[in-house]
C-alpha positions in Angstrom: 143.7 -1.1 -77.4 143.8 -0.9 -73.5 142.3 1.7 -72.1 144.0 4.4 -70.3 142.4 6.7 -67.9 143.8 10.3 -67.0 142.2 12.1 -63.9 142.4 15.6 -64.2 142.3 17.4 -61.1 141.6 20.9 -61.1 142.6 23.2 -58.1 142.5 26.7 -57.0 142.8 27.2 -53.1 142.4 23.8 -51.9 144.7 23.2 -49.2 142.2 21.8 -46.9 140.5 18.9 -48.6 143.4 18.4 -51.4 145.9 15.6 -49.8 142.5 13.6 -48.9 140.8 14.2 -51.9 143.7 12.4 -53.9 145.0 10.2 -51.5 141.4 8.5 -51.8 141.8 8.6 -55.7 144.7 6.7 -56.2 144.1 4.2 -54.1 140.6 3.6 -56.2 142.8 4.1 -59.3 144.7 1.4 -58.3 142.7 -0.9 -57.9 140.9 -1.1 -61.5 142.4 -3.2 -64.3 143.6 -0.6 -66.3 146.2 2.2 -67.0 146.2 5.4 -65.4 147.4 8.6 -64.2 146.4 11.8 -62.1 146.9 15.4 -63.8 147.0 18.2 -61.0 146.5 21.5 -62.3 147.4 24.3 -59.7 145.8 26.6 -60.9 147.6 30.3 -59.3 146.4 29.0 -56.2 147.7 31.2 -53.4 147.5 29.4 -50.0 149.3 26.2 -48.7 148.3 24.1 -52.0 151.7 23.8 -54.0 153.6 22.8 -51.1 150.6 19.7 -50.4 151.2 18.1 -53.9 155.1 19.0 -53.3 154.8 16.3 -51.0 152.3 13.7 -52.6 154.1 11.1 -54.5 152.2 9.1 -58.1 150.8 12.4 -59.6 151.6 15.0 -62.0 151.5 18.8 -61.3 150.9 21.6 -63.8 151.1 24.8 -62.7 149.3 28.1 -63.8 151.3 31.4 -63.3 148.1 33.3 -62.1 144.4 32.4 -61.8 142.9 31.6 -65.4 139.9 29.6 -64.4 138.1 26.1 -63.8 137.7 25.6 -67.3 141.6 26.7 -68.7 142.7 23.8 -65.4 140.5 21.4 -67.2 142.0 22.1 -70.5 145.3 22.3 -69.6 145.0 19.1 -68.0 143.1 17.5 -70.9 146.2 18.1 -73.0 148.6 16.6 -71.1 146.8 13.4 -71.0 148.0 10.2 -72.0 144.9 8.2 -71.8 142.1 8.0 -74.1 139.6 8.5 -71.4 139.5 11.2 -69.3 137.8 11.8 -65.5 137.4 14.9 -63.6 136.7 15.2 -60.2 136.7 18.4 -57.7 139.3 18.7 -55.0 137.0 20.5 -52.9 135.8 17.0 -50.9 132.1 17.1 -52.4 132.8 14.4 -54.5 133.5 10.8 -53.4 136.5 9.1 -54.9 134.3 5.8 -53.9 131.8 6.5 -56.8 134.3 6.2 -59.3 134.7 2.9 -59.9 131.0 2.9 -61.3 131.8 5.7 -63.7 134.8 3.3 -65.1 132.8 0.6 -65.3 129.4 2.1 -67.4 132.3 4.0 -69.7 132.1 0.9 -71.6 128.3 1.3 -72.5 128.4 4.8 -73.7 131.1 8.0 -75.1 130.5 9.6 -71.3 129.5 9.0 -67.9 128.2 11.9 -65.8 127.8 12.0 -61.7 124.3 12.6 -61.1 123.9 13.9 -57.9 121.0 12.2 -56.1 122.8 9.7 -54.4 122.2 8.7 -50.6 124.1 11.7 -49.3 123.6 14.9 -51.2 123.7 18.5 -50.4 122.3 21.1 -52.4 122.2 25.1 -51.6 118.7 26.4 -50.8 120.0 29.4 -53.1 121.6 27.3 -55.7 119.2 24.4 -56.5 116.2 26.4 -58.0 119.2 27.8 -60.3 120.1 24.6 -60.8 117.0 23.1 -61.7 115.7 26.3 -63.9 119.2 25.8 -66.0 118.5 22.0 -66.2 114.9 22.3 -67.6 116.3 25.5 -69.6 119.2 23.5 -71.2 116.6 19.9 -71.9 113.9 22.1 -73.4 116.3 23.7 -76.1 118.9 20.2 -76.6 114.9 18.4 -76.9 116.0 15.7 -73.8 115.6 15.3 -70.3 119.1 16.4 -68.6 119.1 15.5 -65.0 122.0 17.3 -64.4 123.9 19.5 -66.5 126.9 20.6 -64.8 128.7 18.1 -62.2 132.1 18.2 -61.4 132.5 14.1 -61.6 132.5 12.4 -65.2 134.4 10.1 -67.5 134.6 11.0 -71.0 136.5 9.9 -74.3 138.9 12.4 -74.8 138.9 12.1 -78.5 135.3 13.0 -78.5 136.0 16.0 -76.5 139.1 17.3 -78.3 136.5 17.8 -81.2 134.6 20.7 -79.8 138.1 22.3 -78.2 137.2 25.7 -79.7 133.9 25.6 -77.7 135.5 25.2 -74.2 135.5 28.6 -72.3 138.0 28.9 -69.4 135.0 29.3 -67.0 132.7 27.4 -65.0 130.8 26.8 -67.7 133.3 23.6 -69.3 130.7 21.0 -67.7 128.5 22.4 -69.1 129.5 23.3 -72.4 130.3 19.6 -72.4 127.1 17.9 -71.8 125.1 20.1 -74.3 128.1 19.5 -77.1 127.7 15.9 -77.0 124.1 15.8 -76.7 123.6 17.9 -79.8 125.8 15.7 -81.7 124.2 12.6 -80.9 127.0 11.0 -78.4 125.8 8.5 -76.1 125.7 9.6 -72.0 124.8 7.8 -68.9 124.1 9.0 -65.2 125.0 7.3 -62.5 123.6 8.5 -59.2 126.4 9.8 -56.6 126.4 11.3 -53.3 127.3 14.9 -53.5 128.6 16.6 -50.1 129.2 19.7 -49.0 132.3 21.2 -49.9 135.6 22.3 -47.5 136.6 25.4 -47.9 134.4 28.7 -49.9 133.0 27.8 -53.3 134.7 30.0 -55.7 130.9 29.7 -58.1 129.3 33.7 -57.7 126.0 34.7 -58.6 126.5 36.3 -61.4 127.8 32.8 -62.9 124.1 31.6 -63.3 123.4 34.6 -65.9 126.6 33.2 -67.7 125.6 29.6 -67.2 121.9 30.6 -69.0 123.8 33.2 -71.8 126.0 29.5 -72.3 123.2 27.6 -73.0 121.5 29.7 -75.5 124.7 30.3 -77.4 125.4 26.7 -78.0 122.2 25.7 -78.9 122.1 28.6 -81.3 125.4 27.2 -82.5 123.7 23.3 -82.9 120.1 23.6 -83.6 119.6 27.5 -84.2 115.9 26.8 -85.3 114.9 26.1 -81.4 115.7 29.7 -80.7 114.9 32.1 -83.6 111.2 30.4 -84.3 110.3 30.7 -80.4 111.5 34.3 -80.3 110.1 34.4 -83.9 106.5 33.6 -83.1 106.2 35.7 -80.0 107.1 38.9 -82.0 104.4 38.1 -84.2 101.8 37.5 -81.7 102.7 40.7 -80.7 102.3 41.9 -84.1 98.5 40.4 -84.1 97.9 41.7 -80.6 99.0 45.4 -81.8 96.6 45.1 -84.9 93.9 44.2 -83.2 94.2 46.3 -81.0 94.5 49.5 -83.0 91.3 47.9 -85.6 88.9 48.0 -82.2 90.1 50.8 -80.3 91.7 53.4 -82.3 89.8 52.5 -85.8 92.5 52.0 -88.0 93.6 48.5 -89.1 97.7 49.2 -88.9 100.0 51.2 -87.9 103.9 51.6 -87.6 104.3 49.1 -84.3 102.3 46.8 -86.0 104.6 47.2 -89.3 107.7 46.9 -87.5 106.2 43.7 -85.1 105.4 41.4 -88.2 108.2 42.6 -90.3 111.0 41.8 -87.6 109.5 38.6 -86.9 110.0 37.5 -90.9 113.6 38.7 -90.4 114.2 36.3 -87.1 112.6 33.4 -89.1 114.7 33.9 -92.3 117.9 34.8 -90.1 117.0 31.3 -88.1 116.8 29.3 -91.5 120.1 30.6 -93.0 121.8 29.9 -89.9 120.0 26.4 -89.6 121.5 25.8 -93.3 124.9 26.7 -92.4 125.1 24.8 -89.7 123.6 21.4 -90.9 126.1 22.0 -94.4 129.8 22.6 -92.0 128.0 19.3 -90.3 128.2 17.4 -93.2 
């Protein structure tokens, strides 16, 4: 079967980067040997951005009532889709519509191709890359692989792949990713392709307190795939804690244990037992 690719464009407030951003898109659209069509997905956007893709011929537009976040867009898009692989790209003007052609092309090797931005041109908050690079490490140590980057904006994925871990998707920031660590825990194949990242027109709509989200993400999905990876870590220290408690009270209050020390080991047993049964349930609904 030919492939078919639908570009999903998510956009909230755009006005002042859209018309380039997707002007550049279709013309590298068209130029591949292959099907395709761009999703727009306005999503409540209340400055000059419905009337721009009023006026931009070759697309499709989906429009959200109110605001109901990056994510929902992506989604809402991702239904609507015709093709059987899917790209996403920012209308913000951070991402170039020249590095997609080498996404397309590495789609063939793999079930997604993800931006990695490193290329020549890349910008990167002083506030937001140690974020970045604590939820990268944070996410790799618990999935048990390197992730170079977890959450960009540019990818190609099979959409038939992704519709199997719908009920995951939250209407956030957090889709990307909530995407990367779902098909790294189930053993899909991803490549990275370096790509320049820029700085974006107009004001991020990302906060602070998304990081605490981003991190709470993580830990839920890899509690949801491979629970083991959290209970026994969090398992262990209680214990040591236990062991530092009783020796403590055996050489310097003269009695060998106490309450603490009770409580310490006993709810460590319970986070190991808890972290088994969920480890069974989850590799028998995997089966």
């Amino acid at each position: 079967m030919e492939d078919t690719i639908t570009a999903v464009v998510p956009v909230y407030n755009e006005e002042e980067a859209l018309r380039e951003v997707i002007e550049k898109l279709k013309v590298v659209l068209s130029q591949g040997q292959f099907k395709y069509e761009i999703i727009v997905v306005d999503d409540g956007s209340s400055d000059g951005t419905s009337e721009i893709l009023s006026k931009i011929d070759g697309i499709q537009v989906v429009t959200h009532p109110t605001n109901s976040g990056y994510g929902k867009a992506l989604k809402t898009g991702i239904s609507r889709a015709k093709g059987n692989w899917i790209l996403i790209i920012d209308a913000d003007g951070s991402y170039e519509a020249g590095d997609v052609p080498e996404l397309l092309e590495r789609r063939k090797e793999c079930d997604m191709v993800i931006g990695l931005r490193r290329g020549r041109k890349t910008y990167d908050s002083l506030l937001r890359k140690p974020a970045k690079w604590f939820l990268n490490k944070l996410a790799g140590y618990l999935a048990g692989i390197n992730i170079p980057d977890l959450n960009s904006g540019l990818r190609v994925f099979r959409k038939d792949l992704a519709l199997k871990f719908w009920h995951l998707f939250p209407d956030r920031f957090s889709f990307t990713t909530t995407l990367t660590m779902c098909f790294l825990a189930s053993g899909h194949t991803i490549e990275y392709v370096n790509i320049n990242y820029l700085k974006r027109i107009g004001k991020s709509k990302i906060m602070p307190s998304n990081f605490l989200q981003f991190i709470n993400l993580v830990i839920r999905l890899v509690i949801y795939f491979e629970p083991l990876k959290i209970f026994v870590p969090v398992s262990l220290i209680i214990f040591l804690l236990g062991v530092f408690f009783a020796l403590y009270s055996f050489f310097y209050l003269d009695r060998i244990m106490d309450v603490t020390v009770v409580v310490l080991l006993l709810t460590s047993l319970q986070i190991f037992f808890f972290g088994l049964l969920a480890e069974l349930i989850v590799k028998r609904s995997s089966k």
